[in-house]
C-alpha positions, 0 to 999 in steps of 0.5 A: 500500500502506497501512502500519500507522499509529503507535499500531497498532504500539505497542498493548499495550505500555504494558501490558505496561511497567506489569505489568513495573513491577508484578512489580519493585515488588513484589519490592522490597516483599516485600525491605522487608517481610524487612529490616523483620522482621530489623531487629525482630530486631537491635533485640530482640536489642539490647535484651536485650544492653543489659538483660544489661550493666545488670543485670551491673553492678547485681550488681558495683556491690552486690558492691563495696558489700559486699566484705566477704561476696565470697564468699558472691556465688557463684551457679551456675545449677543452685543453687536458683532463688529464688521471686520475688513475682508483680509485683516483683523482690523474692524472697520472704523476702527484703523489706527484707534486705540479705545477700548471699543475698538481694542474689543472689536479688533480682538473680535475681529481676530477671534472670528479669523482664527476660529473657522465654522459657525459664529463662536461665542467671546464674553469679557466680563469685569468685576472690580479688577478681575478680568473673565474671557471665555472664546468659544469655538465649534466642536466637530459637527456631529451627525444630528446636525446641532453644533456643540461648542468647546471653550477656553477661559481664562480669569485675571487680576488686572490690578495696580 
């Protein structure tokens, strides 16, 4: 009685160990090709929070500068926003003055230039020398179509 030789037995199988390969390699592809596309996310993300924490030290450093007119730094969102230049950060009316209006509606006006997406949400509130600013910014859209906001505050005491 003949037996089988060696390689009979073991015909098809290394095909078979090369589609098992294939199938695991390509699971951990698609992994790379999610973690990648929440990575680009963290860093946007990270991006506008680091953009929110200049910005809010830009408008406390110039409120410092003119702790004279505190009070006059107030800002709330629903307040009018300002017309900006197409192109500049600068609010229109407001080229070469250094008010406190015009010192707000620039920083707005830069707010608006670095925070891309729906209109964001800035405050300044004042209370005796204590300085609050809060940016906010649109957080990813989800797919229920309503936009979430992050935000950065930042509290000062802006006194002698």
């Amino acid at each position: 009685m003949m037996r089988p030789s060696i390689t009979s037995r073991h015909s098809g199988f290394t095909l078979i160990e090369v589609m098992v390969a294939l199938v695991i390699f390509s699971f951990g592809l698609l992994g790379l090709v999610g973690l990648q596309g929440a990575m680009i996310k963290n860093a946007t993300d990270a991006k506008y929070r680091s953009d929110a924490a200049d910005l809010t030290d830009q408008i406390v450093g110039t409120i410092w500068a003119d702790r004279g007119n505190i009070a006059q730094y107030a800002y709330n969102s629903s307040s009018t926003q300002p017309t900006c230049v197409t192109g500049s950060s600068i609010a229109s009316g407001c080229s070469g003055s250094s008010s406190a209006t015009c010192n707000v509606e620039n920083w707005l006006c830069e707010v608006q230039d670095s925070v891309q997406g729906p209109p964001s949400k800035q405050t300044i509130s004042i209370t005796g020398e204590q300085v609050k600013v809060t940016v906010q910014w649109p957080a990813s859209t989800p797919s229920s179509g309503t936009t979430s906001y992050h935000s950065f505050t930042e509290t000062a005491d802006v006194g002698g």
